[in-house]
py3Dmol code that shows the C-alpha trace and the ligand (Angstrom):
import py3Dmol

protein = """\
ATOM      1  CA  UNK A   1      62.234  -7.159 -76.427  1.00  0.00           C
ATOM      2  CA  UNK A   2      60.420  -6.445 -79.861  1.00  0.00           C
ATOM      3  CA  UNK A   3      57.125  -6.202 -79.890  1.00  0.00           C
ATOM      4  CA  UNK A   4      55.056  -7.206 -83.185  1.00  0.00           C
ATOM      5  CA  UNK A   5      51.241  -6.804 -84.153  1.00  0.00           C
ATOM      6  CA  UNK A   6      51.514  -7.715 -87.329  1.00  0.00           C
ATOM      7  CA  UNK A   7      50.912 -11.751 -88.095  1.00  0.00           C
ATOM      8  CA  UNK A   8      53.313 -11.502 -91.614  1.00  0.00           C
ATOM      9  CA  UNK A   9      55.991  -9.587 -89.788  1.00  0.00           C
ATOM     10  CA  UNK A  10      56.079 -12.407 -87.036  1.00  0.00           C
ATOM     11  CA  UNK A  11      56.188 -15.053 -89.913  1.00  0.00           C
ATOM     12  CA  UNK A  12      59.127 -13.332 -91.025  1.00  0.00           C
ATOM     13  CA  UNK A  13      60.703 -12.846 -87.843  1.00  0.00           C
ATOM     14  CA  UNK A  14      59.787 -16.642 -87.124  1.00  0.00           C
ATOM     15  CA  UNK A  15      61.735 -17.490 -90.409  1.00  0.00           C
ATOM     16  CA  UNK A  16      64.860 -15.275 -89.677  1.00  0.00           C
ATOM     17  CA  UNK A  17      65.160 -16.863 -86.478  1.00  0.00           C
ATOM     18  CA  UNK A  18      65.175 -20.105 -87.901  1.00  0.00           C
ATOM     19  CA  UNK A  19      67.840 -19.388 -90.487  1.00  0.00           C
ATOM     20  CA  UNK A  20      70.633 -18.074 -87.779  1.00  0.00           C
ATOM     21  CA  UNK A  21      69.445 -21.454 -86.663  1.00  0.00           C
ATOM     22  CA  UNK A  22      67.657 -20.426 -82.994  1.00  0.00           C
ATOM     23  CA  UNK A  23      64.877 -22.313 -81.970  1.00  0.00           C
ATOM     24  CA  UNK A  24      61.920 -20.830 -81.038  1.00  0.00           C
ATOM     25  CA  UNK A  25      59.323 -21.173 -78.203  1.00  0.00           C
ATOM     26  CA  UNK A  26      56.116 -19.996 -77.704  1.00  0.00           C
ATOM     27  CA  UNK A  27      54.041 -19.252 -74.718  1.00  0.00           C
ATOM     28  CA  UNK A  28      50.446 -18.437 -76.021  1.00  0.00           C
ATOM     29  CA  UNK A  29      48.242 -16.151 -73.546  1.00  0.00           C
ATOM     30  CA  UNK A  30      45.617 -13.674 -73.080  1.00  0.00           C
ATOM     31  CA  UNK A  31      47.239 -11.499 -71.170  1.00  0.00           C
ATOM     32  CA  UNK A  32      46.895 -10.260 -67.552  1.00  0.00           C
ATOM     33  CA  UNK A  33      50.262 -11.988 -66.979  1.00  0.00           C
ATOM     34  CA  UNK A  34      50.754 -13.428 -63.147  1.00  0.00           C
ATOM     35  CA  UNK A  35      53.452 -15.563 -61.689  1.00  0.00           C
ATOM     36  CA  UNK A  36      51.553 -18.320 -63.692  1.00  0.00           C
ATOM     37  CA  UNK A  37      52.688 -16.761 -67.072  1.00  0.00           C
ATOM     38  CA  UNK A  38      56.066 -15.633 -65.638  1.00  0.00           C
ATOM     39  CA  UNK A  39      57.053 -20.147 -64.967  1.00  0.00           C
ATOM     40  CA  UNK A  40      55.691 -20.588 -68.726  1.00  0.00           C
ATOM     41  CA  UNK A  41      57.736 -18.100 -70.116  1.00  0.00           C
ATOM     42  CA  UNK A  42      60.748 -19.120 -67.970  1.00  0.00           C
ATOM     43  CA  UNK A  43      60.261 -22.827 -68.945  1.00  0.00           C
ATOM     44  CA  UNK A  44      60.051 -21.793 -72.449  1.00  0.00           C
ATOM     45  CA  UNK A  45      63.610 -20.331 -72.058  1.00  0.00           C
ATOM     46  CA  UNK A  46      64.882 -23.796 -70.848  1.00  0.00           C
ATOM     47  CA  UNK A  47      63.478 -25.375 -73.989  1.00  0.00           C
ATOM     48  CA  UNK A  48      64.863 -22.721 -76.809  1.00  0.00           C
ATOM     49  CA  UNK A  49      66.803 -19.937 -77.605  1.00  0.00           C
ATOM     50  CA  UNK A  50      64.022 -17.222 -78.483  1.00  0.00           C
ATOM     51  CA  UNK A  51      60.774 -17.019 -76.426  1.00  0.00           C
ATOM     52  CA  UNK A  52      57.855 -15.562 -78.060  1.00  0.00           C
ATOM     53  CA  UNK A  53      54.755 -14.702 -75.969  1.00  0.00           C
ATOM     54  CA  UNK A  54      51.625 -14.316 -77.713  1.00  0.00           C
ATOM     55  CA  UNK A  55      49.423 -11.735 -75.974  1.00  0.00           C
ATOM     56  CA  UNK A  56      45.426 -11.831 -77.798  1.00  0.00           C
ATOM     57  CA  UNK A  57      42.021 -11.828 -75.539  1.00  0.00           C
ATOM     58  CA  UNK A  58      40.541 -13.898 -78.235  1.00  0.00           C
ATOM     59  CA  UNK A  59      36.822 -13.282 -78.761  1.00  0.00           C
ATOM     60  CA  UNK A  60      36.504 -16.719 -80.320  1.00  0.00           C
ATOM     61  CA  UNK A  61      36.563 -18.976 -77.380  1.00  0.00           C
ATOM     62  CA  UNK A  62      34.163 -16.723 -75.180  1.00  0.00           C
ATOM     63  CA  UNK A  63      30.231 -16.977 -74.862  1.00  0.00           C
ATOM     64  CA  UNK A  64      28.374 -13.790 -75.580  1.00  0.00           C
ATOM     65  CA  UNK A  65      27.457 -14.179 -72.010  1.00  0.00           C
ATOM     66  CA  UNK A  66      31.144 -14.799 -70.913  1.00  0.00           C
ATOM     67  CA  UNK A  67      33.343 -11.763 -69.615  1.00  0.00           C
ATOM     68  CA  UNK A  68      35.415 -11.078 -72.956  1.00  0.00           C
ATOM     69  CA  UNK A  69      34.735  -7.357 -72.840  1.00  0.00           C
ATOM     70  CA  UNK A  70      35.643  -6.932 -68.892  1.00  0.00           C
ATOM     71  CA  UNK A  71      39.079  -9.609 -69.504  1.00  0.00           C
ATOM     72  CA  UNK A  72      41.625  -7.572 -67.945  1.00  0.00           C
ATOM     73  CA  UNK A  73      44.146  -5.776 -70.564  1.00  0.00           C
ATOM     74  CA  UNK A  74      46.959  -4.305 -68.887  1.00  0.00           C
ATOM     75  CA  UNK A  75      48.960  -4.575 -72.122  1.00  0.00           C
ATOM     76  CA  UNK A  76      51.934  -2.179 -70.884  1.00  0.00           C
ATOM     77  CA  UNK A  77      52.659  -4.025 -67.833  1.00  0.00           C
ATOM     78  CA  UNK A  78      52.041  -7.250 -69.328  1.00  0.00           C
ATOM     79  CA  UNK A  79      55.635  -6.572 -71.908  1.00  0.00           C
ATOM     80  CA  UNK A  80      57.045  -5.461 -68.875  1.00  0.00           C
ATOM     81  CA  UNK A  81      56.293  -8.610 -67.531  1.00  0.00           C
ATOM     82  CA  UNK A  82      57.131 -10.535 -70.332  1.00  0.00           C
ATOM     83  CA  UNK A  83      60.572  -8.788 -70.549  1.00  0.00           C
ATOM     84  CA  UNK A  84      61.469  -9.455 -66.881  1.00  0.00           C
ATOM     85  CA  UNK A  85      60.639 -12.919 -67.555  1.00  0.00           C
ATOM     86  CA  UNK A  86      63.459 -13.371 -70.392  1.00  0.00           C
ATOM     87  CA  UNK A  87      60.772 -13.248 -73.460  1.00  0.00           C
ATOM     88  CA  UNK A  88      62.197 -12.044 -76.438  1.00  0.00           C
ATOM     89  CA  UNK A  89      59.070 -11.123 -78.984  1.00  0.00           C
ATOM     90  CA  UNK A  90      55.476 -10.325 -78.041  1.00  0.00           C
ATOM     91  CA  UNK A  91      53.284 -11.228 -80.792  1.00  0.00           C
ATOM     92  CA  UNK A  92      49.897  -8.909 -80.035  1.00  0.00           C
ATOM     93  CA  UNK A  93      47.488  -9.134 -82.999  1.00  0.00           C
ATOM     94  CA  UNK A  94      44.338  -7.827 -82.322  1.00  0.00           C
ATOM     95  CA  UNK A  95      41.059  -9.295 -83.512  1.00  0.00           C
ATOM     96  CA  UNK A  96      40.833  -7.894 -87.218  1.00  0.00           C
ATOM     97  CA  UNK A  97      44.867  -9.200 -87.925  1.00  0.00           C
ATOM     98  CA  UNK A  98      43.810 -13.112 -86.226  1.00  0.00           C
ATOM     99  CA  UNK A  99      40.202 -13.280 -88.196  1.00  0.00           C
ATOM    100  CA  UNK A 100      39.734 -10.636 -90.657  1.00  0.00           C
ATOM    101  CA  UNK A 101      36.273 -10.575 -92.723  1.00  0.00           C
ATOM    102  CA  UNK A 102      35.491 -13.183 -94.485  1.00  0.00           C
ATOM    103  CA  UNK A 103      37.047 -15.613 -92.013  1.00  0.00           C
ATOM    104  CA  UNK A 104      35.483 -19.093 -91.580  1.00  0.00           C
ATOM    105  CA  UNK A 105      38.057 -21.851 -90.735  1.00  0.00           C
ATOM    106  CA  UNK A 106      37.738 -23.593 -87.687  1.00  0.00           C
ATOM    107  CA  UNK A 107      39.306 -26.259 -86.041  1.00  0.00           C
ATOM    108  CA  UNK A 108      36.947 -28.623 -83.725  1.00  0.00           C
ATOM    109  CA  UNK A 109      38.811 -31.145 -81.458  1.00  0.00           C
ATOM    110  CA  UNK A 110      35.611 -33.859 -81.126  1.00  0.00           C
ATOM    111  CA  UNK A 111      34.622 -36.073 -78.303  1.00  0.00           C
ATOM    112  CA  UNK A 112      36.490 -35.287 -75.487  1.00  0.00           C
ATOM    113  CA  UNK A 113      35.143 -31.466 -75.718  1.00  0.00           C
ATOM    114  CA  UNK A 114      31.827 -32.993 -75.095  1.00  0.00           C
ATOM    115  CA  UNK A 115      32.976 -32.969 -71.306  1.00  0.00           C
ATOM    116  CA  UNK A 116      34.197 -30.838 -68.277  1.00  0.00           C
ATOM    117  CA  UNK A 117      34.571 -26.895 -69.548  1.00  0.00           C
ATOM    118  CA  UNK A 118      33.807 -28.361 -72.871  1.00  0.00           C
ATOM    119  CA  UNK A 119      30.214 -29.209 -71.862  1.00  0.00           C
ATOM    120  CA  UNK A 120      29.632 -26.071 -69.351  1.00  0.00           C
ATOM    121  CA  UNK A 121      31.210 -23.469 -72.187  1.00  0.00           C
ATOM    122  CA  UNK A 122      29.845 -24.987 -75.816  1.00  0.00           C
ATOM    123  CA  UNK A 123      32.049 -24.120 -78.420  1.00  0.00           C
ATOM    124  CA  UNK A 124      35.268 -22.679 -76.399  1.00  0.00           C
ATOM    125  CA  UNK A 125      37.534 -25.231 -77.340  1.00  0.00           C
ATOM    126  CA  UNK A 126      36.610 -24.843 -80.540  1.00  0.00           C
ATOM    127  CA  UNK A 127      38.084 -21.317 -80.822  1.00  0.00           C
ATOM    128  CA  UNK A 128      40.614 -22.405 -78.638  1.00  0.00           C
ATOM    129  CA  UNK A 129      41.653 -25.012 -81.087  1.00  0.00           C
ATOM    130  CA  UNK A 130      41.476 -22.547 -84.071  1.00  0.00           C
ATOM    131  CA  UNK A 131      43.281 -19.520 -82.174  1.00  0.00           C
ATOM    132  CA  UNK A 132      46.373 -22.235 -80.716  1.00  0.00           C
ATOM    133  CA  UNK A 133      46.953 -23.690 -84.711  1.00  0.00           C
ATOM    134  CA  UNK A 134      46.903 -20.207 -85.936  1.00  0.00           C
ATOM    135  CA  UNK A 135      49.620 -19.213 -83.734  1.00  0.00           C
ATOM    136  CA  UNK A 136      51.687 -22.220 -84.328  1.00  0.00           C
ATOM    137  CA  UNK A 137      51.490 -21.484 -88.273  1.00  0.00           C
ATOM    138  CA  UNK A 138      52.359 -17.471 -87.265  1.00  0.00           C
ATOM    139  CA  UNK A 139      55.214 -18.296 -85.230  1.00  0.00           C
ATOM    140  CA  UNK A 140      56.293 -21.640 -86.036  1.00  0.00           C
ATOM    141  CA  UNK A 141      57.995 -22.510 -82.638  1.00  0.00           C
ATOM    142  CA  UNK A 142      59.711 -26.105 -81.933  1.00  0.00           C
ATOM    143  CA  UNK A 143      57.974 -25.800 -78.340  1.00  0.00           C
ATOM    144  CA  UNK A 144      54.586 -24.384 -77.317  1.00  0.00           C
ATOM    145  CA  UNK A 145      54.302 -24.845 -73.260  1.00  0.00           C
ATOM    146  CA  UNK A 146      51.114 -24.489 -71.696  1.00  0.00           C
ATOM    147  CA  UNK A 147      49.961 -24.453 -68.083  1.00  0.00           C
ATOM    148  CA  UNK A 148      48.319 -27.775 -66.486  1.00  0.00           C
ATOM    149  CA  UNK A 149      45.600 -25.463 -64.789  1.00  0.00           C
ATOM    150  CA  UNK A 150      43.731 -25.586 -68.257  1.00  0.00           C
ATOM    151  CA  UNK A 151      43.945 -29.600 -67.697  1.00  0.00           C
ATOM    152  CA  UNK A 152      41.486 -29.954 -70.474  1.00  0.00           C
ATOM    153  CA  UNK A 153      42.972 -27.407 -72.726  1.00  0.00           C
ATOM    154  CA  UNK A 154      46.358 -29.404 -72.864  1.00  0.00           C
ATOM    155  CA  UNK A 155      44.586 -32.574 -73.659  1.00  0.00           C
ATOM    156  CA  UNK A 156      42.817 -30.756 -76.529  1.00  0.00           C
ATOM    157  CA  UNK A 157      46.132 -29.096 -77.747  1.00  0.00           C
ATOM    158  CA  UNK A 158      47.728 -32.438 -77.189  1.00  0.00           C
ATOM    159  CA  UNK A 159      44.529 -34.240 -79.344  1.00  0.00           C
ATOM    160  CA  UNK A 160      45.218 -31.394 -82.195  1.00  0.00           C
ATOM    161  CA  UNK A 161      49.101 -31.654 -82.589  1.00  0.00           C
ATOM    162  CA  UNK A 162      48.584 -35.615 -82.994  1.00  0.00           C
ATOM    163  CA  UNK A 163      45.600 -35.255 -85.343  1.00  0.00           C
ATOM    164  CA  UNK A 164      46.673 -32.577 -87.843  1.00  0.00           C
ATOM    165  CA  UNK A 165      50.543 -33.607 -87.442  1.00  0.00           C
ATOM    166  CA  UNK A 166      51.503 -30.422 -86.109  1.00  0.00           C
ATOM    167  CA  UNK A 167      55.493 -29.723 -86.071  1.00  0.00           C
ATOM    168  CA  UNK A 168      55.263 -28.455 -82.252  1.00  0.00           C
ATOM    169  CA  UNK A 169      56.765 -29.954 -79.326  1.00  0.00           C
ATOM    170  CA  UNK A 170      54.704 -29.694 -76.425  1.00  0.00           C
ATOM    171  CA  UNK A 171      55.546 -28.822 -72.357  1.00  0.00           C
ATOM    172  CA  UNK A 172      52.711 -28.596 -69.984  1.00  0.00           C
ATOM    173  CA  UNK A 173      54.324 -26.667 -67.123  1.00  0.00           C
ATOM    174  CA  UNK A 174      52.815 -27.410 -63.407  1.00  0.00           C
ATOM    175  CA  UNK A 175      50.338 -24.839 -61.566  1.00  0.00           C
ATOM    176  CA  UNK A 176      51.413 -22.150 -59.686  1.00  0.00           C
ATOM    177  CA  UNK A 177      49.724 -21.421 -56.878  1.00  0.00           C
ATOM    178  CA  UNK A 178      48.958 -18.673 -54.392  1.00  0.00           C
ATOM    179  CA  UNK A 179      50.667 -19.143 -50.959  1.00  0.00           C
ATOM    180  CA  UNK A 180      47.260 -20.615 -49.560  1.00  0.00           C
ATOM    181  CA  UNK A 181      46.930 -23.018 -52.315  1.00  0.00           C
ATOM    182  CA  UNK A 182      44.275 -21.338 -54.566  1.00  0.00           C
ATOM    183  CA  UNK A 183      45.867 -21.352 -58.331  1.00  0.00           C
ATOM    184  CA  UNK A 184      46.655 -18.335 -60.028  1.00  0.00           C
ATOM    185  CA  UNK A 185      44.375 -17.133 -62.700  1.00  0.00           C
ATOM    186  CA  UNK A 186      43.699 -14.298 -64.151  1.00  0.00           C
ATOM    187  CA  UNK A 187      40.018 -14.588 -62.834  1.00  0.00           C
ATOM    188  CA  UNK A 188      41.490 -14.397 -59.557  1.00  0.00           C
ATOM    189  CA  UNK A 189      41.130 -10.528 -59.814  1.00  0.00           C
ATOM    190  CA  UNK A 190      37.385 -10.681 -60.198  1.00  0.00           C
ATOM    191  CA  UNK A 191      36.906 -12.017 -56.826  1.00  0.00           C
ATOM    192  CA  UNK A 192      35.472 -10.680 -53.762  1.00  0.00           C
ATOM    193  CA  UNK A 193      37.035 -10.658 -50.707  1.00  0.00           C
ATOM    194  CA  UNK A 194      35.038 -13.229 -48.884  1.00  0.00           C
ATOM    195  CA  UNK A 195      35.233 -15.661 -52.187  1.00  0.00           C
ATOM    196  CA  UNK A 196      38.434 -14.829 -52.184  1.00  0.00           C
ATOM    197  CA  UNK A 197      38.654 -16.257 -48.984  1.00  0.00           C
ATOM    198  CA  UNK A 198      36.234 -19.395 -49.682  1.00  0.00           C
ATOM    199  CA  UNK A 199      38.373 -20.380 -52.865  1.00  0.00           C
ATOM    200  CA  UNK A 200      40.687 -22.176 -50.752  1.00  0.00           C
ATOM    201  CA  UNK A 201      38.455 -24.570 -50.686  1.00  0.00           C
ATOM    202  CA  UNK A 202      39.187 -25.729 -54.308  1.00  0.00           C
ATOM    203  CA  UNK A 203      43.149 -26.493 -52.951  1.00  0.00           C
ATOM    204  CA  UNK A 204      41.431 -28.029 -50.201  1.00  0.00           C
ATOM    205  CA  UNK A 205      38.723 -31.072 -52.719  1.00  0.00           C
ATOM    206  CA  UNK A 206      42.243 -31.432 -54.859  1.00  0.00           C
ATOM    207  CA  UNK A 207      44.350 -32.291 -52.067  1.00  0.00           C
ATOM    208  CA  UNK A 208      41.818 -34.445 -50.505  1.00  0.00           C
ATOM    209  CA  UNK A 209      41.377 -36.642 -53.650  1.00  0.00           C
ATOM    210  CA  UNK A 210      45.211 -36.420 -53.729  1.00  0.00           C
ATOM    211  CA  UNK A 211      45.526 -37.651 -50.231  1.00  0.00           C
ATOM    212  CA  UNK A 212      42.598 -40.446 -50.836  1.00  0.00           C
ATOM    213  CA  UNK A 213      44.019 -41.770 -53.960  1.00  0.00           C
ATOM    214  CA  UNK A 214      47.632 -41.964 -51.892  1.00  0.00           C
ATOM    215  CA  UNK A 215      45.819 -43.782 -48.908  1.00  0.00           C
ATOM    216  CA  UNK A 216      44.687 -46.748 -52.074  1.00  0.00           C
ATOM    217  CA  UNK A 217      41.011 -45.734 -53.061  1.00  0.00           C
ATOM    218  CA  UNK A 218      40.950 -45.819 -56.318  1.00  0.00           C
ATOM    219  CA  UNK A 219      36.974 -45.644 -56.545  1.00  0.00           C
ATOM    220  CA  UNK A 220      36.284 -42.495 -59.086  1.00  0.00           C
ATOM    221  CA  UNK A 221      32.835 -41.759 -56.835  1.00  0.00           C
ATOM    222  CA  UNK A 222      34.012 -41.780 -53.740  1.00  0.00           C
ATOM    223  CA  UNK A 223      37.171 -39.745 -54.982  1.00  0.00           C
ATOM    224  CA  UNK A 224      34.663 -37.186 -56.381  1.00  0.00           C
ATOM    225  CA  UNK A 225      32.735 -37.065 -53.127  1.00  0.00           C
ATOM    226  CA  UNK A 226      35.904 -36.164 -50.801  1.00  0.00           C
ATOM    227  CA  UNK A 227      36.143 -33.408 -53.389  1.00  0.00           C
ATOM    228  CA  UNK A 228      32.533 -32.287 -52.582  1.00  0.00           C
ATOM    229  CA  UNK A 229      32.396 -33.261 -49.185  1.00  0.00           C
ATOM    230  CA  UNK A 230      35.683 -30.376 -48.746  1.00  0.00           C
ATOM    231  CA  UNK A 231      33.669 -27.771 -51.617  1.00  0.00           C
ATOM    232  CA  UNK A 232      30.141 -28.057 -49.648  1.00  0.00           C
ATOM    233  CA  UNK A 233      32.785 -25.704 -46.682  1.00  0.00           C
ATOM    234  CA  UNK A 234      32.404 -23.050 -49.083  1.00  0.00           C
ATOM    235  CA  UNK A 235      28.623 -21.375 -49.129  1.00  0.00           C
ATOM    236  CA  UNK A 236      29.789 -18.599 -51.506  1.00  0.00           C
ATOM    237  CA  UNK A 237      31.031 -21.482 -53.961  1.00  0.00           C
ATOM    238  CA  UNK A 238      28.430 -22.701 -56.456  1.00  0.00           C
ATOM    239  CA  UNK A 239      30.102 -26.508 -57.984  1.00  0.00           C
ATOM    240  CA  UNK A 240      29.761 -26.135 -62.102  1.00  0.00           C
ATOM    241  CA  UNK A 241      31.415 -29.944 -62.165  1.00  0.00           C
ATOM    242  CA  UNK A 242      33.432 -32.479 -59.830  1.00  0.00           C
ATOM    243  CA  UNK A 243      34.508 -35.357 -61.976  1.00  0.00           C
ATOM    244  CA  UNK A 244      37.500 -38.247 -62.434  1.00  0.00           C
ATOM    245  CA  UNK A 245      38.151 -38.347 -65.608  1.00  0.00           C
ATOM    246  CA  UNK A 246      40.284 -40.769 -68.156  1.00  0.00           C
ATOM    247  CA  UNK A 247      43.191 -38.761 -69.336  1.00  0.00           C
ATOM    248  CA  UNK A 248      42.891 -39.528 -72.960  1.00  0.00           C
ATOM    249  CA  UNK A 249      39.142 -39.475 -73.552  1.00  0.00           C
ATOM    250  CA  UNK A 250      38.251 -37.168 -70.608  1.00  0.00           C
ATOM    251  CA  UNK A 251      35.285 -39.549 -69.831  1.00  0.00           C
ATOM    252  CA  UNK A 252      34.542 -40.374 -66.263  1.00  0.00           C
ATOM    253  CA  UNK A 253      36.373 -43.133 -64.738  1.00  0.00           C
ATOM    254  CA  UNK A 254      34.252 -45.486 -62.212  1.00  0.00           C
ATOM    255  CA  UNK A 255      37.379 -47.524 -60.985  1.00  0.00           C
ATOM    256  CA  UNK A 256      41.187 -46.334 -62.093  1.00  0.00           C
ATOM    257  CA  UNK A 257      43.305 -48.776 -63.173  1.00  0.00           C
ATOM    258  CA  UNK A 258      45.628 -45.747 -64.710  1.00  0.00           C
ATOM    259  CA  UNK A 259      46.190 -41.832 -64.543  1.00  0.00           C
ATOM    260  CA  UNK A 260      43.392 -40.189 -63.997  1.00  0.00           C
ATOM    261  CA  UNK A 261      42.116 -36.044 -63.316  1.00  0.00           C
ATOM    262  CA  UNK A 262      40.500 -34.779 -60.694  1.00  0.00           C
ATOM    263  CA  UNK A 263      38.713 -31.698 -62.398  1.00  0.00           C
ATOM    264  CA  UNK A 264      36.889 -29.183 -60.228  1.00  0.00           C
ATOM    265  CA  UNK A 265      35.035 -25.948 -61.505  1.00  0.00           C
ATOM    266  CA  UNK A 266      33.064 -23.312 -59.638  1.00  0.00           C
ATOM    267  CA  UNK A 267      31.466 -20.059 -60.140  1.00  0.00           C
ATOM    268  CA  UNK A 268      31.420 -17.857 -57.129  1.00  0.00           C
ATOM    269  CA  UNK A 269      27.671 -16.566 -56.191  1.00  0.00           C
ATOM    270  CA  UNK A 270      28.745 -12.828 -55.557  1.00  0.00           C
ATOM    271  CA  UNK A 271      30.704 -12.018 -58.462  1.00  0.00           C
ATOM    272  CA  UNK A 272      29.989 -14.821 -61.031  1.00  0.00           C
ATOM    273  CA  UNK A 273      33.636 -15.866 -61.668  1.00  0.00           C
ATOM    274  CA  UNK A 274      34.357 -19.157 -62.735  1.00  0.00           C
ATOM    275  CA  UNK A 275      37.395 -20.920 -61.381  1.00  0.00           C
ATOM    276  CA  UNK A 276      38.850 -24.030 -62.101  1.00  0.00           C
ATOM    277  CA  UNK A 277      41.644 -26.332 -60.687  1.00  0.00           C
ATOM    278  CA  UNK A 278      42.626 -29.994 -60.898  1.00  0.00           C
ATOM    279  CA  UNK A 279      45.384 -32.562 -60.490  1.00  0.00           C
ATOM    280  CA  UNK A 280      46.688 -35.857 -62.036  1.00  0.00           C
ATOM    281  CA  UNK A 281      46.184 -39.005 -59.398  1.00  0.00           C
ATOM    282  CA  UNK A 282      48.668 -41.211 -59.824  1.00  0.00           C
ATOM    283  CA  UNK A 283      50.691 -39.790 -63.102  1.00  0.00           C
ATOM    284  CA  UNK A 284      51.618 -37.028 -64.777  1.00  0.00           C
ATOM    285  CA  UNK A 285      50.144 -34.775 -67.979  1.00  0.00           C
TER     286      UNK A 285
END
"""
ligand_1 = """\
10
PAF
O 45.036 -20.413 -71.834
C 44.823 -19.341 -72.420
O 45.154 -18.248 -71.939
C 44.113 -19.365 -73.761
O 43.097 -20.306 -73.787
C 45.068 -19.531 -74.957
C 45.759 -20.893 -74.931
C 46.093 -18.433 -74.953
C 44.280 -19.450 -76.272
O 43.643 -18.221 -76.404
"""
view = py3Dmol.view(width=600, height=400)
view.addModel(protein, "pdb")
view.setStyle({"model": 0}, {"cartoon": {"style": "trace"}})
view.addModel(ligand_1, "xyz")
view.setStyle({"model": 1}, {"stick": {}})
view.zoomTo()
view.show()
């Protein structure tokens, strides 16, 4: 597996590739690679011939008051990771190589930002949007799979593609989840043991919507309030937002006649992390 820093050298790569006629597929991250990653990167194999990972904590899409500097880096393990997986090429620019000085191009997805993570962390999705279309113009892959725990994120990335007529093909691979339910993140780490225990409890509100949408309620508030009603079990679990929201304009939805998400976040009292979860009723990403 090669392992590149260098944004020009990947273009290069990128374009090599593309001449001996391999497609190419890229899996962006941040690192602190879990079983999560390990089904993107494997999914990305089934798509194309070369998998790139992208590996950059970038500083752009976190709050001063967010926990860029304490992200986990375990860079080594990560390409070992990455390797085991079947990924070809890590591409792991650091900061000054993605926006040296003088940067100031930005890419801001509107309107459906203005809800969920977009309206509880203002201006992430902004430099997610600008980090995602600099690594599609780096690497230039036919496929860019993401994971469907970042619900919103997808439907940004998906808003993007459409509206600056990206060339990228697009696979949101399903959550992968921890044997009691609770999905993997790389967050996960920061917990305590008793939130640890308590965060369940997310699994729990999206399997109860699940299971109240199956039974025929298709009545967004009282969808949101099973969701609650299973959260309010977990004291050490402070609700950020519950919400049913439309799939393409991520506004809340009173009464669904279509595919809506269930979107939970949280931030846990003792150690301040914020998790999130979710899960289509009645359709798929
Ligand atoms: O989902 C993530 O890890 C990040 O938001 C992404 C897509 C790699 C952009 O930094």
């Amino acid at each position: 597996m090669k392992i590149v820093t260098n944004a020009s050298e990947m273009k290069n790569l990128s374009i090599t590739y593309g001449k001996a006629g391999r497609s190419l597929g890229l899996v962006p991250t941040m690192g602190a690679l879990h079983d999560g990653h390990v089904s993107l990167i494997t999914t990305a194999r089934e798509h194309c011939d070369i998998v790139v990972t992208s590996i950059f904590v970038n500083p752009l899409q976190f709050a001063p008051s967010e926990d860029f500097a304490k992200y986990p880096r375990p860079f080594d393990k990560d390409c070992a990771t990455a390797e085991k997986a079947g990924c070809d090429v890590v591409f792991a620019p650091d900061a000054k190589e993605m926006y040296p000085t003088g940067y100031s191009t930005f890419v801001d997805v509107e309107t459906i930002t203005s809800y969920l993570c977009g309206a509880n962390r203002p201006g992430h999705f902004k430099g997610v949007a600008t980090v995602v279309l600099k690594l599609f113009n780096v690497v230039s892959p036919q496929v860019a799979v993401f994971g469907q725990k970042d619900a919103q994120q997808c439907l940004v990335i998906r808003r993007m593609v459409r509206d600056l007529n990206c060339s990228v093909r697009l696979v949101f691979a399903p959550t992968v989840r921890e044997k009691d339910g609770l999905a993997m993140s790389s967050r996960n780490s920061y917990l305590s043991s008793d939130e640890r225990g308590q965060a369940v409890f997310i699994y729990k509100g999206i399997c109860a919507a699940v299971s109240l949408y199956g039974g025929g309620e298709r009545n967004g508030a009282a969808l949101q309030g099973t969701i609650a009603g299973a959260l309010s079990g977990a004291p050490l679990l402070s609700v950020e937002y519950v919400e049913i929201v439309d799939m393409d304009t991520v506004s809340p939805v009173s009464v669904l006649g279509a595919p809506a998400l269930a979107a939970i976040a949280v931030r846990t009292k003792q150690t301040k992390t914020r998790l999130i979860d979710n899960a289509v009723l009645g359709g798929t990403f």
